[in-house]
ZAMARGU-4260 file (C-alpha; in steps of 0.2 Angstrom, whole numbers, plus 5000, padded with zeros to 4 digits):
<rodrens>
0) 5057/4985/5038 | 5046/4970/5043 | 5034/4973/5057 | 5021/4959/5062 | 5005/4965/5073
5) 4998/4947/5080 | 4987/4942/5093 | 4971/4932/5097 | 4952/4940/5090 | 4946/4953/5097
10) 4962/4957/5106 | 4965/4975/5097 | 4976/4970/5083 | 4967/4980/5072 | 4966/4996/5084
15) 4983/4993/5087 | 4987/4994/5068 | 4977/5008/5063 | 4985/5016/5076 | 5003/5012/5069
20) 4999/5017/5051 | 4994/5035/5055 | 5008/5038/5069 | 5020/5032/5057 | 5012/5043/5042
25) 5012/5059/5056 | 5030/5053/5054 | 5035/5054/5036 | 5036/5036/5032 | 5028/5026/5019
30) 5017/5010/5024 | 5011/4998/5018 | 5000/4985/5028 | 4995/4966/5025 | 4981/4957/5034
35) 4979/4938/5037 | 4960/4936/5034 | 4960/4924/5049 | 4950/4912/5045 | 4956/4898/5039
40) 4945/4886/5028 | 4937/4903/5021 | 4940/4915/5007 | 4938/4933/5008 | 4922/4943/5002
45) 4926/4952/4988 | 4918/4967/4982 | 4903/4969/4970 | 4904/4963/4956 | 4893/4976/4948
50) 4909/4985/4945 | 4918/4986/4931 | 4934/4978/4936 | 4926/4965/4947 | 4914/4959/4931
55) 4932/4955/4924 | 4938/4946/4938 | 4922/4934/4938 | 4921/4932/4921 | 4941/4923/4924
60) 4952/4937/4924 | 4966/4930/4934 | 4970/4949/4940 | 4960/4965/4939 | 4966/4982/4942
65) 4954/4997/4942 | 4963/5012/4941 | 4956/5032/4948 | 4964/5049/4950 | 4972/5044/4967
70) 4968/5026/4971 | 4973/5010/4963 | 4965/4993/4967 | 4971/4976/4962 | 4962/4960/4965
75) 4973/4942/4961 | 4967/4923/4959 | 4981/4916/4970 | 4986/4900/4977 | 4990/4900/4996
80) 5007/4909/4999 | 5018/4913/5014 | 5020/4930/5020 | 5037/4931/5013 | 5029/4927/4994
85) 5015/4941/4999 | 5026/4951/5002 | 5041/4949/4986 | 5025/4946/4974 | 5011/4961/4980
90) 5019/4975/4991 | 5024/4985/4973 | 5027/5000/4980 | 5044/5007/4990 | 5040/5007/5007
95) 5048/5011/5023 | 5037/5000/5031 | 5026/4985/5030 | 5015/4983/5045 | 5008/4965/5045
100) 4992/4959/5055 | 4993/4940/5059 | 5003/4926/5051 | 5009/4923/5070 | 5022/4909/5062
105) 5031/4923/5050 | 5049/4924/5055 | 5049/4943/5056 | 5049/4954/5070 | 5033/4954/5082
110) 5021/4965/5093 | 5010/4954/5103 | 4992/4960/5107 | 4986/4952/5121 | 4970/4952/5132
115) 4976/4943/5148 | 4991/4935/5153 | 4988/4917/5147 | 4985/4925/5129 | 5002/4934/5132
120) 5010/4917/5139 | 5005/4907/5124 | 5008/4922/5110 | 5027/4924/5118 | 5031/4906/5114
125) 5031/4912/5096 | 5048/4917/5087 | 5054/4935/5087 | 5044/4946/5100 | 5049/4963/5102
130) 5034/4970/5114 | 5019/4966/5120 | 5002/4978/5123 | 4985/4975/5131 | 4977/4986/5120
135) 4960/4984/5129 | 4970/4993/5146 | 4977/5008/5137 | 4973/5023/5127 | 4989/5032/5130
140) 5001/5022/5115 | 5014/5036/5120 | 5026/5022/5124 | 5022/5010/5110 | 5025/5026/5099
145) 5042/5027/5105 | 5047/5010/5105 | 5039/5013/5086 | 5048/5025/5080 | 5065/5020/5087
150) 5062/5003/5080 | 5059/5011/5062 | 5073/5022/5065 | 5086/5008/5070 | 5080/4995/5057
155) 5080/5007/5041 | 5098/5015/5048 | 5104/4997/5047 | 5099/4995/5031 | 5108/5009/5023
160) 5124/5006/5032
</rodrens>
């Protein structure tokens, strides 16, 4: 299952992600996240390059992959993808779920995070919204866990029918 987190800056996607990720691990599920960097005409920053791994990437390595005891890290020269590319060519691991944050024209399933009601206005004109959130006005996600996990649970029964 697909599930999109999008909103405006500073609206509480990343909250609102985080959030997800250790409800659904509480769960049992496996997840996986994407995030849109956001910024448009900017690449993100990478890390160090006094490492090992990142000396490879800048000396041209196409792709670089450091390797520890429990934590893998990957870092790919790509040209600009869609989500659905992102998604086929990186996410290598079997997942129950990817959580995406951003890419608000993706055609999979959304949660809006909105700030006021002309950000929720605006945000529902996109395609595929399932729920909607002011994060900013809550710390009780009680009912978004529920929503969540019934979601989760609908979706993957679907798939193995």
């Amino acid at each position: 299952m697909i599930l999109q987190i999008i909103g405006y800056k500073n609206a509480g996607k990343t909250t609102l992600m985080s959030h997800a990720v250790s409800f659904l691990k509480s769960q049992g599920y496996k997840v996986a996240t994407i995030k849109h960097h956001g910024h448009y005409d900017e690449d993100i920053q990478l890390q160090h390059t006094d490492v090992d791994h990142m000396k490879h990437f800048e000396a041209g390595a196409d792709q670089s992959i450091v390797h520890g005891l429990e934590f893998q890290q990957t870092v790919t020269r790509v040209e600009k993808q869609n989500l659905t590319q992102i998604i086929e060519k990186s996410v290598t691991i079997d997942t129950n779920i990817i959580l995406v944050e951003g890419f608000k024209n993706a055609v999979f399933d959304k949660v809006v995070v909105y700030q006021n009601e002309q950000d929720l206005e605006e945000l529902r004109q996109l395609s595929n919204i399932c729920y909607s959130i002011n994060v900013r006005e809550t710390d009780d996600f009680t009912l978004f866990d529920n929503w969540l996990l019934n979601k989760v649970k609908n979706d993957c029964d679907a798939q193995f029918k």
